[in-house]
C-alpha positions as CSV (number, residue, x, y, z in Angstrom):
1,X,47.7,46.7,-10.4
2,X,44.3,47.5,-10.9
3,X,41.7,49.1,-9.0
4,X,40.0,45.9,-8.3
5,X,43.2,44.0,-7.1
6,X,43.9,46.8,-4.7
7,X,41.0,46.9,-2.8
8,X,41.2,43.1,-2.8
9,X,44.9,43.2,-1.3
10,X,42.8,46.0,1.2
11,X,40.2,43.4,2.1
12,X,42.7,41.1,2.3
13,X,44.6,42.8,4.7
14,X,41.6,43.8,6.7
15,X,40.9,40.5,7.1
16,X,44.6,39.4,8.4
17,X,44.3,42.4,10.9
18,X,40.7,41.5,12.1
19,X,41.1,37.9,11.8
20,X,37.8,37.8,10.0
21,X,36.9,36.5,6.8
22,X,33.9,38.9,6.5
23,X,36.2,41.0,4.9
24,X,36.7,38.9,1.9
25,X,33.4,36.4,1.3
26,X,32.0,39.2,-1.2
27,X,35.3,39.2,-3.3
28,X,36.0,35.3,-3.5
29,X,34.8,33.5,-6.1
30,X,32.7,29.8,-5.8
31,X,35.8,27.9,-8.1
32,X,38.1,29.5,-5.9
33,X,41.4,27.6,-5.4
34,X,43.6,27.6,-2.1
35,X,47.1,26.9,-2.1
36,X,49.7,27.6,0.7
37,X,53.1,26.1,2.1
38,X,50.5,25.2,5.0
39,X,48.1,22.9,2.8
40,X,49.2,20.0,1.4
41,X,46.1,20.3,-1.1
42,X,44.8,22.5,-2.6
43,X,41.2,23.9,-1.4
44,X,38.8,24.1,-4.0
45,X,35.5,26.0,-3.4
46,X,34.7,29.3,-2.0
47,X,33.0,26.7,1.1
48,X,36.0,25.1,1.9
49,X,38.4,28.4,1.7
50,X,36.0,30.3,3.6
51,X,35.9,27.3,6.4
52,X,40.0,26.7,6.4
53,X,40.3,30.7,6.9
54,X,37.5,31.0,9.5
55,X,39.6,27.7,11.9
56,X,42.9,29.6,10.9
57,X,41.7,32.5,11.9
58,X,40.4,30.5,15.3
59,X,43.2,28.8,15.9
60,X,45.4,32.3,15.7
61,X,42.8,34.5,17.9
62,X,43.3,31.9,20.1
63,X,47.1,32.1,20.4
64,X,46.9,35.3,21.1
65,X,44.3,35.2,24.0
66,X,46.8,33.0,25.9
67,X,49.6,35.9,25.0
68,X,51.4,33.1,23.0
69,X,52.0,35.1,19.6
70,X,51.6,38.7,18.2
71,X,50.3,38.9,14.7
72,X,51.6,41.3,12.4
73,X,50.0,42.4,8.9
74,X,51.8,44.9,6.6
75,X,52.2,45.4,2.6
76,X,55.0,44.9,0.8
77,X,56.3,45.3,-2.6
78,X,57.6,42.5,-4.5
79,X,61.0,43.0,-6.6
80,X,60.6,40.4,-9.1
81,X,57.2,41.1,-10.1
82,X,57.8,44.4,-11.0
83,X,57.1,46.1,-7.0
84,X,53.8,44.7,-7.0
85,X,51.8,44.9,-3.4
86,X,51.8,42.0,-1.3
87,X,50.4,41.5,2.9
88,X,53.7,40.7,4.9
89,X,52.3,38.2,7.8
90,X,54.8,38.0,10.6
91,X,54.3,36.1,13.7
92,X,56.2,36.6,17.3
93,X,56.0,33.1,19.2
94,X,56.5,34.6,22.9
């Protein structure tokens, strides 16, 4: 991993923990493409990324506001691809 990809996986992280996408604008790029268990299509843009993270992010602050889930962000090394970093995102539904 290079320097750039690590303090990407830092933003990245930051911006799990903070649940703020400020974190990450600077270091996404406009062709950007989105694709998680979560979304059924892929997000194309650094607009429409940026928007999906921002109501994620939303939807989670709001969760935990009503003390209905604790987030928790942590990095993790991934066996099969050679220990490479990772952000572990856990959630506890109370």
């Amino acid at each position: 991993m290079n320097y750039a990809e690590q303090k990407l996986l830092i933003q990245l992280k930051l911006s799990w923990e903070n649940l703020d996408v400020k974190y990450l604008e600077s270091f996404l790029d406009k062709n950007i493409i989105y694709e998680s268990q979560w979304v059924f299509t892929p997000l194309k843009g650094k607009e429409k990324v940026i928007e999906y993270l921002q109501g994620k992010f939303k939807t989670i602050q709001r969760e935990i506001d009503l003390n209905q889930i604790t987030l928790n962000t942590e990095t993790g090394f991934i066996p099969s691809m050679n220990m490479r970093p990772c952000i572990i995102l856990s959630d506890y539904r109370k």
